[in-house]
C-alpha positions in Angstrom: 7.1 34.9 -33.7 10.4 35.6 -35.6 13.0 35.2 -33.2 16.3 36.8 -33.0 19.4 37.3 -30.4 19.6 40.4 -29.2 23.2 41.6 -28.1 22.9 44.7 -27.5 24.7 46.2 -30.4 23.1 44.3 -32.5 20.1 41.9 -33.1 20.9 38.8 -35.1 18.7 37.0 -36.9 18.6 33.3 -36.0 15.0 32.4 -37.9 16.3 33.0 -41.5 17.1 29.6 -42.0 13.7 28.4 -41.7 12.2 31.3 -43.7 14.1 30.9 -46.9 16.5 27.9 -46.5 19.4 29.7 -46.1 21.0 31.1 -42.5 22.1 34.6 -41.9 24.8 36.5 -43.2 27.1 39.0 -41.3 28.2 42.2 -43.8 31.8 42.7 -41.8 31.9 46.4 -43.0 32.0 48.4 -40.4 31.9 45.8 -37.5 34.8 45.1 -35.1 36.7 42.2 -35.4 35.1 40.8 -32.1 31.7 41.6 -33.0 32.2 39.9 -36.0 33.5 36.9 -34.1 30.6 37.3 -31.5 28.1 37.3 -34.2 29.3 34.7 -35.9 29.2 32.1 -32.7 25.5 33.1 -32.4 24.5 32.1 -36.1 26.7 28.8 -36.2 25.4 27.9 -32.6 21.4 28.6 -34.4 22.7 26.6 -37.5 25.5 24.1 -37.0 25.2 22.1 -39.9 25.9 25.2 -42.0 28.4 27.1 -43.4 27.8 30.5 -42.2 29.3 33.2 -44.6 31.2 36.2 -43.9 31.5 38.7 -46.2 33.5 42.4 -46.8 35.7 40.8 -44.4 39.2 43.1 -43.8 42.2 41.8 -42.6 41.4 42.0 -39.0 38.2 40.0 -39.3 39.7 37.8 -41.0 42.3 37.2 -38.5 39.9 36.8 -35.8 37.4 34.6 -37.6 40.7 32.1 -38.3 41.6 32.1 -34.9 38.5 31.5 -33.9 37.7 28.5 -36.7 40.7 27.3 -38.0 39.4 25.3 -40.6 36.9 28.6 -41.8 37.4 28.9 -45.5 39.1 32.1 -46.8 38.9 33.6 -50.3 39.9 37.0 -50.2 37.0 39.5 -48.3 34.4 36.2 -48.1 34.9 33.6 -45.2 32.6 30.3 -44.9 32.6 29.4 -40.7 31.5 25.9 -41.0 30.3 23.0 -43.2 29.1 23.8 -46.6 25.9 22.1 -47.6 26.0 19.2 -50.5 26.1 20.9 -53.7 22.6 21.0 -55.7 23.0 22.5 -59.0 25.7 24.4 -61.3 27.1 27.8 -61.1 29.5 29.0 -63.6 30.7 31.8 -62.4 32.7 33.7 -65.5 35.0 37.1 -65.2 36.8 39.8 -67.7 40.2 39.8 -65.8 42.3 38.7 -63.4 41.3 42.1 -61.0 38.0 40.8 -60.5 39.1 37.8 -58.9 37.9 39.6 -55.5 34.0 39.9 -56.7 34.3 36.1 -58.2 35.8 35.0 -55.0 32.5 36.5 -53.2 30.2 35.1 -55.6 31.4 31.7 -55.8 32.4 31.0 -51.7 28.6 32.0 -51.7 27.1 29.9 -54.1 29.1 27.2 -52.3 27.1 28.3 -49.1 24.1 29.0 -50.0 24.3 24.7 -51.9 24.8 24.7 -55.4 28.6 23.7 -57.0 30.5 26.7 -58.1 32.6 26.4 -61.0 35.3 29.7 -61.6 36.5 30.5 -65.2 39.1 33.8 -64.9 40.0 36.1 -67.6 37.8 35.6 -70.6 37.2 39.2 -71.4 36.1 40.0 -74.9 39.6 41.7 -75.5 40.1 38.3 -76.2 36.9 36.9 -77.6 38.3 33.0 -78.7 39.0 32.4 -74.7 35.1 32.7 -74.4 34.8 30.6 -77.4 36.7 28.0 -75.9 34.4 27.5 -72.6 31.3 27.7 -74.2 30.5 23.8 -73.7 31.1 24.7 -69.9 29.1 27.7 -70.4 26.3 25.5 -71.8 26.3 23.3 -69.1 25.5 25.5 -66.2 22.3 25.6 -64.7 23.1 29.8 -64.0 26.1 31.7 -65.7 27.4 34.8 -62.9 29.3 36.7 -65.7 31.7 39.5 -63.5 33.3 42.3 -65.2 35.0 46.1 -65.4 35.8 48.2 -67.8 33.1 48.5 -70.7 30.5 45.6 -69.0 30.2 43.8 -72.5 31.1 40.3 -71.4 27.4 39.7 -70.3 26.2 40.8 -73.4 28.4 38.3 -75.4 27.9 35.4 -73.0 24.4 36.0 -73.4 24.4 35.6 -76.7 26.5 32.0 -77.2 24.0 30.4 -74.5 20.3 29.9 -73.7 21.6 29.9 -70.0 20.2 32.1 -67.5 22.6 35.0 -67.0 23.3 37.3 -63.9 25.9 40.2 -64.8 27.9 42.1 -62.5 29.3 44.9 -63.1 32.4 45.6 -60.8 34.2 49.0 -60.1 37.9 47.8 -62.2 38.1 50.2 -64.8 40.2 53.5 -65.8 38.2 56.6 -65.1 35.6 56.9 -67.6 35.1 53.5 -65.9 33.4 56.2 -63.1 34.0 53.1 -60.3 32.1 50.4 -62.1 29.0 52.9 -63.7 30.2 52.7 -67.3 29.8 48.6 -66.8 26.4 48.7 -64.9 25.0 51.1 -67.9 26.2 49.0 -70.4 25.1 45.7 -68.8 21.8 47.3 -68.3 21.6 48.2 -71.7 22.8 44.9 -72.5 21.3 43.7 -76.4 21.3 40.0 -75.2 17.8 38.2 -74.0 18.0 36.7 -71.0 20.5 38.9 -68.9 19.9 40.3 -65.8 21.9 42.5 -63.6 22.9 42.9 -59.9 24.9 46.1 -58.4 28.4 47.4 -58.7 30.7 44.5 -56.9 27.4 42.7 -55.8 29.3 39.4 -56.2 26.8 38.0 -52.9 23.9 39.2 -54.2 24.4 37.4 -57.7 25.2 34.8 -55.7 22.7 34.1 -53.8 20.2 34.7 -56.7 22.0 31.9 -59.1 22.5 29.5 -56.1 18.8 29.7 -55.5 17.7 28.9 -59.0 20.3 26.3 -59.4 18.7 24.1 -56.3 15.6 24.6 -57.9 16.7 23.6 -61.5 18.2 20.3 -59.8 15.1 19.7 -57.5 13.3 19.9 -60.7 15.3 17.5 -62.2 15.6 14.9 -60.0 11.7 15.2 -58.9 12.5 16.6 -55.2 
């Protein structure tokens, strides 16, 4: 029987863990401060020994998660309540610009969660195609590339091509208006001419994340033959 907590407003999960290795995750979006807090308790009493992850947190949650755990870890909307697992695997985690640092912030606090290493490169959009260039030895050495863009979307595409690395794109909603909040970038990343590129949603920086830390475990249990 799967079992969950229910509190009335809600009913949390507490048998995810043991399902797919990873615990719960609360979506803050739309939840008050304390039953963010509330919900939270429930999932790191269930799971101790793991981070619990937080994410579309607002300045309110945020506040209330600190006071709550003082030593949570904070990177931007995405907060980590509790001990993040030993790293299995590498994440590279690769963005246009400097205004995505929001979406890479959520993808990489939950690759960190979810037990592979994160490693962030900012601002390497193909305005500037020799900063790519430069990385591409780091690039190679990922287990999973998260490549995080606006405008146009074409950093997967090039990214894709330098590396036979696996390679999740996501498309985020920076962008003038044609940009039609992140569409223009999720089109083009669909469309992308590059083997080996798949894509998540508009600002879907958890969901890539998730997906890469996932393979990136299973790349290094391959490896080491456990």
């Amino acid at each position: 029987m799967t079992r969950f907590v229910d509190l009335g407003y809600a009913k949390v999960d507490v048998d995810r863990l043991s399902r797919t290795g990873d615990p719960e995750v609360v979506y803050a979006a739309g939840k008050t401060p304390a039953a963010t807090v509330e919900i939270v308790s429930v999932l790191h009493k269930a799971a101790p020994d793991r981070a619990i992850l937080v994410t579309r947190a607002e300045a309110d949650h945020v506040q209330a998660l600190h006071s709550a755990w003082p030593d949570a870890i904070i990177d931007h909307t995405t907060v980590a309540v509790g001990s993040l697992p030993p790293a299995r695997g590498r994440v590279v985690i690769v963005s246009g610009g400097t205004s995505d640092r929001p979406v890479v912030a959520e993808a990489a606090l939950t690759v960190a969660a979810f037990g592979a290493e994160a490693i962030t490169i900012d601002d390497v959009g193909v305005a500037g195609l020799h900063r790519v260039m430069a990385v591409r030895d780091t690039l190679a050495g990922a287990d999973v590339i998260i490549v995080i863009a606006g405008m146009e979307g074409a950093l997967p595409s090039v990214v894709g091509g330098l590396v036979g690395t696996p390679v999740v794109a996501v498309p985020t909603s920076v962008g003038y208006g044609a940009n039609f909040g992140g569409l223009s970038a999720l089109l083009g990343m669909l469309n992308s001419c590059a083997p080996g590129v798949v894509v998540c949603n508009i600002d879907n920086g958890f969901g890539a994340g998730v997906f890469a830390a996932r393979v990136a475990r299973r790349a290094a249990a391959a490896e080491t033959g456990r």
